[in-house]
Structure formats: C-alpha cells, structure tokens
C-alpha positions in Angstrom: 27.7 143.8 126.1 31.6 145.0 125.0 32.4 144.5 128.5 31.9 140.7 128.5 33.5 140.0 125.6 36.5 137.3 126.0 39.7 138.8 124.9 43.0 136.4 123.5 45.7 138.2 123.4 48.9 137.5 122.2 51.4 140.3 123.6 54.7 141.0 123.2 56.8 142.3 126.0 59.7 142.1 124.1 60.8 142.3 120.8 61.1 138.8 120.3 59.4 137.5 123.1 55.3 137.2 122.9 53.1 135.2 125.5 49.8 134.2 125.1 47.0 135.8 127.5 43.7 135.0 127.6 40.9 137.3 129.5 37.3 136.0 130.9 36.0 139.1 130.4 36.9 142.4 128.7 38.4 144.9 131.1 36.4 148.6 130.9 39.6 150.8 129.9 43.0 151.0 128.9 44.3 151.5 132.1 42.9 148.6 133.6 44.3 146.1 131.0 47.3 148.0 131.3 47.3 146.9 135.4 46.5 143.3 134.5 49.5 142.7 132.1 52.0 144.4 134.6 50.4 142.3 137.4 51.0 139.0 135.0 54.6 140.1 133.8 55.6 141.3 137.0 58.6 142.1 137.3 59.8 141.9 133.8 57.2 144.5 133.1 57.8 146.9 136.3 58.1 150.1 134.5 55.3 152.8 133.1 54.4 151.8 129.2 51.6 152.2 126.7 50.2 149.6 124.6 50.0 149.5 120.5 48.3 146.8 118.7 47.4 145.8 115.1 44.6 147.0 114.2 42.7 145.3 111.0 41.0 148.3 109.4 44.5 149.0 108.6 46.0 146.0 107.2 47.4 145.1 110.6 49.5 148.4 111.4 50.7 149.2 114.7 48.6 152.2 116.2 48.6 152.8 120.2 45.5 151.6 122.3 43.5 154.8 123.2 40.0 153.4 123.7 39.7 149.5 124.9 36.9 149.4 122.9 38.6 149.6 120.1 40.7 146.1 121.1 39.2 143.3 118.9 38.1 139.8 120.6 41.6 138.0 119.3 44.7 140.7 119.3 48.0 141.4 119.3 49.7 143.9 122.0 53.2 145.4 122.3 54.0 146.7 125.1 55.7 150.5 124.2 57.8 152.1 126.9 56.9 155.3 128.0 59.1 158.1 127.2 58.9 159.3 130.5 60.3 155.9 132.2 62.9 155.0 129.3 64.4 158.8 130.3 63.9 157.8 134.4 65.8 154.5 133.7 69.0 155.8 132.7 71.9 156.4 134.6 74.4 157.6 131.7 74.0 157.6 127.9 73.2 154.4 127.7 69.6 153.1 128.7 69.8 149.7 130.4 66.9 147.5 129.0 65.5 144.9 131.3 66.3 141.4 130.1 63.5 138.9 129.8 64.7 135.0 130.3 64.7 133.2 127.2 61.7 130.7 129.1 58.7 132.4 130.4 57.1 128.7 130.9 57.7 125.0 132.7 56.9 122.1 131.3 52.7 122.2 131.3 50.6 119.0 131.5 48.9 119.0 128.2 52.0 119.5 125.6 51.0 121.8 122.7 52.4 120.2 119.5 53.3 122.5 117.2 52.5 123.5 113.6 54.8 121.2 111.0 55.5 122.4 107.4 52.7 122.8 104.9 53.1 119.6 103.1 53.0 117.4 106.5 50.0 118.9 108.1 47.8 118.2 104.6 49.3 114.9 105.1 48.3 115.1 108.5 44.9 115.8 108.0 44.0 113.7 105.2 45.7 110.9 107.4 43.4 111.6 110.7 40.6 111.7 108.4 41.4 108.1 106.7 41.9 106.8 110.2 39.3 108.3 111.7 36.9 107.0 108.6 38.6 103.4 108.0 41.3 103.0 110.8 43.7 102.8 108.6 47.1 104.1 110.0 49.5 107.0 107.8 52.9 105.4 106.5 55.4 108.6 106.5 58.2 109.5 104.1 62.1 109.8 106.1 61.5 113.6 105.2 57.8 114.3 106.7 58.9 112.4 110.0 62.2 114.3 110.3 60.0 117.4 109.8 57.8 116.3 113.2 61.1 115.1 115.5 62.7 118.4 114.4 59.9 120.5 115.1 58.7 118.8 118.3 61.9 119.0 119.9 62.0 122.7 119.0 59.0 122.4 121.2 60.0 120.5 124.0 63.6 122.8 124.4 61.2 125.7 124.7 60.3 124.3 128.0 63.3 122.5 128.7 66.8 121.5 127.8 67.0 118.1 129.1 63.3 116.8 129.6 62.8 113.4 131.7 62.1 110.3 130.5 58.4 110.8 131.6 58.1 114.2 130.0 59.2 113.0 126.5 56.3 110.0 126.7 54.3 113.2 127.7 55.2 115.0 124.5 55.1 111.8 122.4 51.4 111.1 123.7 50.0 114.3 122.8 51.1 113.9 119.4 49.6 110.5 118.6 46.3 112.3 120.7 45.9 115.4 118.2 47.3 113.1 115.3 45.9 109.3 116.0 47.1 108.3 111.9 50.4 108.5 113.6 49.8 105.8 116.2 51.9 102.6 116.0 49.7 99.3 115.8 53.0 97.2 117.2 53.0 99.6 120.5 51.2 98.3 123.3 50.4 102.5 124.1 50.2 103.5 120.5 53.5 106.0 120.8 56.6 104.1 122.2 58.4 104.0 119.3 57.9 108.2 119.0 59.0 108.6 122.7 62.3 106.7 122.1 62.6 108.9 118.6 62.0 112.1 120.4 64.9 110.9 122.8 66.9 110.4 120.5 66.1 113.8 118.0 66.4 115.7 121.5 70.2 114.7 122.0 70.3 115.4 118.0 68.6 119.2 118.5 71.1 119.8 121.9 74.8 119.0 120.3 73.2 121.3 117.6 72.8 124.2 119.9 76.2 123.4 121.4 78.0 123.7 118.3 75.7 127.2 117.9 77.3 128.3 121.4 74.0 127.4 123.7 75.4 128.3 126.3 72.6 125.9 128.4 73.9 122.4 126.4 77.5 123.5 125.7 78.4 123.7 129.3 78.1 119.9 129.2 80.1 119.6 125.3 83.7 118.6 125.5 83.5 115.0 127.4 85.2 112.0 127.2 85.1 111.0 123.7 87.0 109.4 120.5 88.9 112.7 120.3 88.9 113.3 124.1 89.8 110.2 125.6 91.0 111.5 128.9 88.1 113.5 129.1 85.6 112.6 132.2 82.6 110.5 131.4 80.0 111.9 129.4 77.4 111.1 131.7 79.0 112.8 135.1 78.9 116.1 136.2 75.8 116.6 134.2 75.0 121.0 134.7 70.8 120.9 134.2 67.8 122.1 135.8 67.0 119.8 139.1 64.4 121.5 140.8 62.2 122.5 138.4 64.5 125.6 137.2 63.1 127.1 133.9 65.5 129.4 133.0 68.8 127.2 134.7 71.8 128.4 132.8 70.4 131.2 130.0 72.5 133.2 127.4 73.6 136.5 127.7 71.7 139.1 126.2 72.1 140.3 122.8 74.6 142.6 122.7 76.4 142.1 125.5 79.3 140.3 126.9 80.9 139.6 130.1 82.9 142.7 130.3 79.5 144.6 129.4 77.8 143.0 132.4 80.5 143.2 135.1 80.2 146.7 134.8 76.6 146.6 135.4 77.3 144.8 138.4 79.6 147.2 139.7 77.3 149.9 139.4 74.8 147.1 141.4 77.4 146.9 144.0 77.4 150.9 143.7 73.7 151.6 144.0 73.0 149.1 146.9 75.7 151.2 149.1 73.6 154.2 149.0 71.4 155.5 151.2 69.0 156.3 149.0 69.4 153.5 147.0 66.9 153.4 143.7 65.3 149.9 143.8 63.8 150.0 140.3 67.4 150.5 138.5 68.4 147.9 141.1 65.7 145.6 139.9 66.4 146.7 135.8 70.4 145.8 137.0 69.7 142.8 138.3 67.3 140.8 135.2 69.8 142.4 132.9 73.0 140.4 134.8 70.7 137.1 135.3 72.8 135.4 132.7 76.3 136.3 134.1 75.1 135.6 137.9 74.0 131.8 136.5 77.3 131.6 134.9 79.4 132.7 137.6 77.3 129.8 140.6 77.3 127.1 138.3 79.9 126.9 136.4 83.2 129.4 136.6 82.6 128.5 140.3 80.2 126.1 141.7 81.8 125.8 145.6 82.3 129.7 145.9 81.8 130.5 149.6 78.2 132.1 150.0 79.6 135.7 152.0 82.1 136.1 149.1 79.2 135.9 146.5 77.1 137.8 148.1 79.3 140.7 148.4 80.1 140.4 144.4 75.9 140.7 144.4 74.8 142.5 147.5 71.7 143.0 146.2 70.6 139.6 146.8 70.4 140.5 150.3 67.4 142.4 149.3 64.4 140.6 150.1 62.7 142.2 147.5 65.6 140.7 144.7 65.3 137.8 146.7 62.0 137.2 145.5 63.1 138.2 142.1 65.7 136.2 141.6 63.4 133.2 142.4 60.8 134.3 139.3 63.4 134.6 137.0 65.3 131.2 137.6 61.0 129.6 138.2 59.2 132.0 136.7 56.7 132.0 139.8 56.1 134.6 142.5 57.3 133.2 145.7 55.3 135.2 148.1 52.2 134.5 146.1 52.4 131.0 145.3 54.0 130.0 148.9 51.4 132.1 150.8 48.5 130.8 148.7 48.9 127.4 149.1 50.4 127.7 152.8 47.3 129.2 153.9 45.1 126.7 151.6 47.0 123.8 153.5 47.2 124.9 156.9 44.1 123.9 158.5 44.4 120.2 157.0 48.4 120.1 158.4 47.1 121.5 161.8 44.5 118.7 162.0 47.2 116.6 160.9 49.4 117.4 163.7 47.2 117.0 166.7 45.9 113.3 165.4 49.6 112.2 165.1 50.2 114.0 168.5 47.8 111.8 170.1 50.1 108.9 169.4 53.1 107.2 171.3 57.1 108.3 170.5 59.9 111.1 170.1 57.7 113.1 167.3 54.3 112.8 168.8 55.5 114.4 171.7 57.3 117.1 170.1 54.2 117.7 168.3 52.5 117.8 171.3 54.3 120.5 172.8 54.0 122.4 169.8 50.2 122.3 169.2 50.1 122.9 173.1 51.8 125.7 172.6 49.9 127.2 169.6 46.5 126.3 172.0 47.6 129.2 174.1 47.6 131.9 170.9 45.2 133.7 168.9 43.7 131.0 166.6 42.7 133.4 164.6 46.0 135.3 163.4 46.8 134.0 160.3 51.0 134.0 161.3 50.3 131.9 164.2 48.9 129.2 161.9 51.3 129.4 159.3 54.3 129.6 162.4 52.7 126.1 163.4 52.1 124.6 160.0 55.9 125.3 159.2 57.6 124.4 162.3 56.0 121.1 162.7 56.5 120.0 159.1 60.0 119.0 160.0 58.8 116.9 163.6 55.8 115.3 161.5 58.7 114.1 158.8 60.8 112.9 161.8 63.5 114.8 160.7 66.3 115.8 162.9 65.7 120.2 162.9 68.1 121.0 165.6 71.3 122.1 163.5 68.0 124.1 161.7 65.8 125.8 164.3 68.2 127.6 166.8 67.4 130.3 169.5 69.5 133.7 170.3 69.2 135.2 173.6 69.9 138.4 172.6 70.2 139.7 176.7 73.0 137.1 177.3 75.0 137.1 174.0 75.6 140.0 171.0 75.9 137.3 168.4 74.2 133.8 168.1 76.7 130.9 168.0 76.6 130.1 164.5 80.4 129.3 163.6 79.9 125.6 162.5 75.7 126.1 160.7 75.6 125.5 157.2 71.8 126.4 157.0 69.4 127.9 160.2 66.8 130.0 161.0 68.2 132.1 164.4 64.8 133.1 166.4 66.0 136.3 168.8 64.6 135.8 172.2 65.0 138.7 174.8 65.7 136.4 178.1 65.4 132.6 178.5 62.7 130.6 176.4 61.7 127.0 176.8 59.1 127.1 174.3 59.9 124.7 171.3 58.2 127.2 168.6 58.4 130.6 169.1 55.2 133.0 168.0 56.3 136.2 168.1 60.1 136.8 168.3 61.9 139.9 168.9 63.5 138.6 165.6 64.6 136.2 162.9 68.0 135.6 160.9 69.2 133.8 158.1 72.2 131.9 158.6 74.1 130.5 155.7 77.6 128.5 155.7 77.9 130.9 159.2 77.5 134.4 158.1 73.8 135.8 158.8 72.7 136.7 155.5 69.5 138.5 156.7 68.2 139.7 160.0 65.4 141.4 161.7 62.5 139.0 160.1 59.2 139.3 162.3 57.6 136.1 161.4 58.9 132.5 160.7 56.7 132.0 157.4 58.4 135.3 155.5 61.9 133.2 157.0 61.3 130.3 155.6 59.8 131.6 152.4 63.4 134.0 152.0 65.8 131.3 152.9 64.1 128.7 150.3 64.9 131.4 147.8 67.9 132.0 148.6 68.4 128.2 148.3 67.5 128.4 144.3 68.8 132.0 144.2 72.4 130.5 145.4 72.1 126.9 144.0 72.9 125.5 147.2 71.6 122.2 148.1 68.7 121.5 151.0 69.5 120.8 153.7 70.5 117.1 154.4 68.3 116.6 157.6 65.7 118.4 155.9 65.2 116.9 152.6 61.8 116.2 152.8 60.5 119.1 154.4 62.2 121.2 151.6 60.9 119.0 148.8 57.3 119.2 150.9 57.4 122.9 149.9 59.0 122.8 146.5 56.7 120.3 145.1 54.1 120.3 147.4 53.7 124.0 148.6 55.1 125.8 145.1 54.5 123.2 142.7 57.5 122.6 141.0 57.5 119.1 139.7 61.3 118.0 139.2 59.5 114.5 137.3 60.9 112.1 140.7 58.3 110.5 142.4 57.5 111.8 146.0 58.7 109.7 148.8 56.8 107.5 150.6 56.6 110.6 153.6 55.8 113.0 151.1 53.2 110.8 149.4 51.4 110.0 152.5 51.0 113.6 153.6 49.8 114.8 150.6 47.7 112.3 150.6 46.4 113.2 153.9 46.0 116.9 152.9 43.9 115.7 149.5 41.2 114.1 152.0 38.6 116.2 152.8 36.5 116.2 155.8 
C-alpha cells in the first residue's frame, strides 16, 4: 500500500540550505508531513508554511503539495511560507526572515565523501574495479589528487572548521573504504599518508576562507608572522569550537551588517519589556542576531561581565530562548536529548549510587545520606529520580559541590548570600533544612558571577538542564570543581563528542552504566 512506501526527501528550508530526510513509512496527508518537518527543523521552522515540490510529469517544476499521494518515493520539498504568517511576522515594512546557521550537522561517524569531478570518479571507478579484479593499486595525476583534497576538505568544513587529529584519520579512512585503488601499500593502515594530506589541504582551504572574510577562520588570521613579527604566536589564543559547538562563530546573514542587526536587538530588548511580549518575533529576533551575539562573547569581548550581557540580550533570560540558543550553537534540543538519556540512565546511576554507598569514606557517606533520603519519597515520580541521579553525580565524582549546591531560607533572609558565586544552583527552603538534597523546594535560582539570572525553578533536573545552557549560551567555562560532572552530561548525557578522551572517572562510569543486569 501508498502508505508504506519509504520516502527520501531532500528539503529545503532555505533558499540555499537543503537537508536530507528520510521517512520509514509514508505519512497519510499533507498535514501530517507538514508536522514532522516542523518537529525535525524546530525552531528554524516555527512558523505556518506550505510545501511545493518538483514534480516529474512536469520536467521537475515547482507545484505546491495538495495530495501526499501525489509525493514520489525520492523528492524534493521547499518549504513556502504562508502568506498568512509572512504578514503576522512583521513589525514594520520590512519582514524579518529567520536565519538558519550555516551548519545544521556535527561531525557524524561514517564521513560521506563526496562526489569529485567527472574525470576523477571514471578514474575512480575503473581503479576500484582493477583493484578489486587484480589488486593493483591507482597511480594519480597532481591534478586528480588536488581535485580529492580540495573537495574533501569542502566536506570536512561542512561539519567543522578545525577538525581533530582523530576526525581527519576519520575522513581519510572513509575514503580509502569507498575508494580502496586509493590505498597506500607503504601505510601500515592503508591511509596515513591521506590523513596528513588532508591536514595539510585543511589549513590550505581555511587561509582561503580567511582571505574570503570567513568570519569563523579570519578571527584567528593576522598572527605572528614574517610580516607580523610582533604579532602573538600563531598557535595561542586559538577562537574554535571546544565543546562540540557546530555553528561556533557563523557569518552574518546575507544582507545584513552590524548596524542592521543592533537594531534588531534593540527592538529584542523592546519586545521582552512588554507585557504582552510576542515570543514568536522574539524567537524570529533572536536566530536572525545569532551571528552578532557570537561575535560580540567571543571576540569584541570575551570577559564581558555576564549581568551586563544579559541586559544587551534580555531575552536570554527566557527559558524558552535558553533552549534555543543551545540548538543553534549544537544543533540539538536540550530538553529532549537531556531528558531522554537522563531518564534512560537513571535507574543504572541509582543502582550505582547505593553499591558505592555501601563502602567506607567522605563520598560513600554522603551518598548515603542522599539515597536515604530519596528512600523516604515516591519512587515512582519521575523528578524524584532524576533530583537523585543529578545531585549525586557530583558526590560519586568526589568533587567538591559546595560553592555549587547552596540553600536559601527564604523565612530568615530576602536574598541568598551569593556575592562571591561564580556558578550555583540556590534551592529556596521555607524554614531550616538539614537534608543534603532537597525534593521538592519552594524554589530554585540560577546564580551566575552573583547576579540570579533565573528564579522560581520547581525541579532541580529543568535547573541543571537551564544553567548548562546557559553555560554554551554564554561561553563560560564549567565550573572548576565540577569538571567532570559537566563533561558527564555533555558527552555522556547529550552526546557531544569534543574528540578528548574521557577521563579515567568518566570512563569508569560509563562503563558502569553500559553493563547490564
């Protein structure tokens, strides 16, 4: 039947921006595909729209989607803005267009390589099939081989500007894998000699887009040099993606400038002072000015205090931009992906805790009064697990979470002390609490360099989950005494593989959670 047919898609939610989509099944109408490509681009795609695509009993024209079944098994989609939405987003004469990042994608496992020029995929194929036939191995012209650096690197700056040392040999392996004539006999893996040429091409391909005005490479252009001898080193002070960021330092978008963007941030800084403030041109504000916010924390002014910031960009105060902000510097939904694996984790961590509780020393006791006191709650409400899960991490890595974890008693003082905390989460207690972990506070803030950024949070989990965007949102640094239960939850939790190897502590409790029982 029609309604099991796979679809691939290839849709465009930009003019010059496509992503591929592939579908297990077909959905049964129009609106229904329409839902599962907002749900996928959300929220670059959080407006009303119609879909066109090219249809091929018309040489490929653009006609608008009215019946799915008209959708053939391999497509192409534009997405087509509904008049009714483009007139809704405006605010003057001019329509402010959201601004997709120039990456939609990190780094994936299996590199694609890409299509070369004519001439050196017939070579390539002829040469597979000699190899493949007689082992014998294709000798490439200077041209045919610059023609595969050039293109690959193309490739790999698609995901990233500076790619480890490990992702190159990534890169370099799946080209010798879908093109084995290309493997080097002398190379003890086949493809050495391509990683360190790929290296190499890759420093080539970024002083290219420096020169172009990259604004991602040129921010590191202009070291010390022949013609810039009292320049700083050329290796120091290195601006790139740390933590996994896919879209670290983008350009602005076409069409606009500085100027044209700090007025969109005024009329931000407008909007969120309203009562009735509109969140979807707050939203449409806010992926438009990406570029210039990225700019402004990472380069014009790295060490700018975090309340001065914040009141240039109030509405990262929202937790809703919050959460925003983190997709378009990641690319991944924070509540989804943190609450997923969170609650996919949790009964392992749990089970975790109580064995290294039953053990001598500082942390097994502090474990011990926290599993005591999760003994005495409902088992069965999911935020008391995840309140346990995250507020032992810290105790099971022996890390020191006092400067972290702090209590308010709200009856005694108006304000928390929280002068001298560079990072905390501030539960709100009415009257006096013992309790090392608290399950249901009257309240939880924020605290960053000691101005509460947010307040009123019901549940540790959605605390934790704000303040580690805010952490990317901000490009601040972890906290120092809680390095690895930060990294735990970036690479562990969220999955976003910076290329360093886990620490021993890290290791061992993924490890632990891996096992199953």
């Amino acid at each position: 039947m029609a309604e099991s047919q796979k679809l691939l898609l290839r849709v465009y939610i930009a003019p010059d921006i496509a992503h591929k989509m592939t579908l297990s099944t077909r959905p049964s109408t129009v609106e229904e595909l329409i839902t599962v490509i907002k749900e996928k681009f959300r929220p670059r795609l959080d407006f009303d729209f119609n879909l066109q695509y090219e249809d091929p009993d018309f040489g490929g024209q653009l006609c608008f989607l009215t019946d799915i079944s008209e959708l053939p098994e391999k497509a192409v989609l534009k997405v087509h803005r509904s008049e009714t939405d483009a007139g809704s987003a405006s605010t003057s004469d001019t329509e402010i267009l959201p601004y997709a990042p120039e990456r939609l994608q990190s780094w994936p496992d299996v590199f694609p390589v890409p299509q070369f020029s004519y001439d050196v995929e017939h070579s390539l194929n002829g040469g597979n099939m000699a190899y493949q036939n007689s082992g014998k191995f294709l000798k490439l012209t200077k041209g045919q081989k610059h023609d595969i650096l050039e293109n690959m690197a193309k490739a790999m700056h698609s995901f990233k500007a500076y790619p480890s040392d490990k992702e190159v040999a990534k890169a370099a392996e799946a080209l010798i894998s879908k093109h084995p004539c290309l493997t080097e006999p002398g190379s003890q893996c086949g493809w050495y000699g391509w990683k360190t040429s790929l290296k190499f091409k890759m420093g080539n391909f970024r002083t290219k887009l420096s020169r172009s005005g990259c604004e991602e490479v040129a921010v590191n252009s202009g070291k010390r040099s022949k013609n810039n001898p009292e320049s700083e080193s050329p290796h120091s002070n290195i601006k790139r993606a740390r933590r996994a960021e896919v879209n670290y330092l983008p350009n602005f978008p076409k069409g606009e400038s500085a100027e044209s963007l700090e007025q969109q941030r005024l009329q931000i800084v407008e909007e969120v002072s309203k009562t009735e403030r509109s969140l979807g041109l707050i939203e449409r504000l806010m992926q438009s000015t990406f570029a210039l916010r990225r700019k402004q924390i990472v380069v014009d002014n790295p060490s700018q205090a975090v309340k001065e910031f914040l009141e240039k960009w109030p509405a990262l105060r929202l937790e809703s931009q919050i959460a925003a902000e983190f997709h378009r510097i990641t690319n991944i939904s924070l509540k989804n992906k943190f609450y997923a694996e969170l609650d996919n984790h949790t009964p392992r961590l749990i089970a975790v805790y109580r064995q290294k509780a039953a053990r001598t020393g500082k942390a097994a006791e502090a474990l011990r009064s926290i599993c005591s006191a999760y003994d005495l709650t409902d088992h069965y409400d999911i935020n008391n697990r995840r309140t346990v899960a995250l507020r032992a991490l810290p105790v099971y890595f022996r890390e020191d979470d006092s400067v972290f974890f702090k209590m308010w008693n709200t009856e005694e003082l108006d304000e928390p002390d929280i002068a001298d905390s560079a990072v905390a989460l501030v539960s709100m207690v009415n009257g006096e609490s013992s309790s090392i972990v608290q399950f249901d506070p009257a309240g939880i803030a924020i605290v960053l360099e000691g101005d509460i950024v947010l307040r009123d949070i019901s549940r540790l989990a959605d605390a934790f989950l704000l303040m580690f965007g805010l952490i990317y949102a901000l490009h601040l640094n972890y906290p120092k005494e809680l390095t690895h239960t930060f990294n735990f939850i970036q690479k562990v939790l969220l999955g976003l593989d910076d290329s360093k190897p886990l620490t021993p502590r890290l290791l061992s409790l993924k490890n632990e959670l891996l096992i199953k029982e």
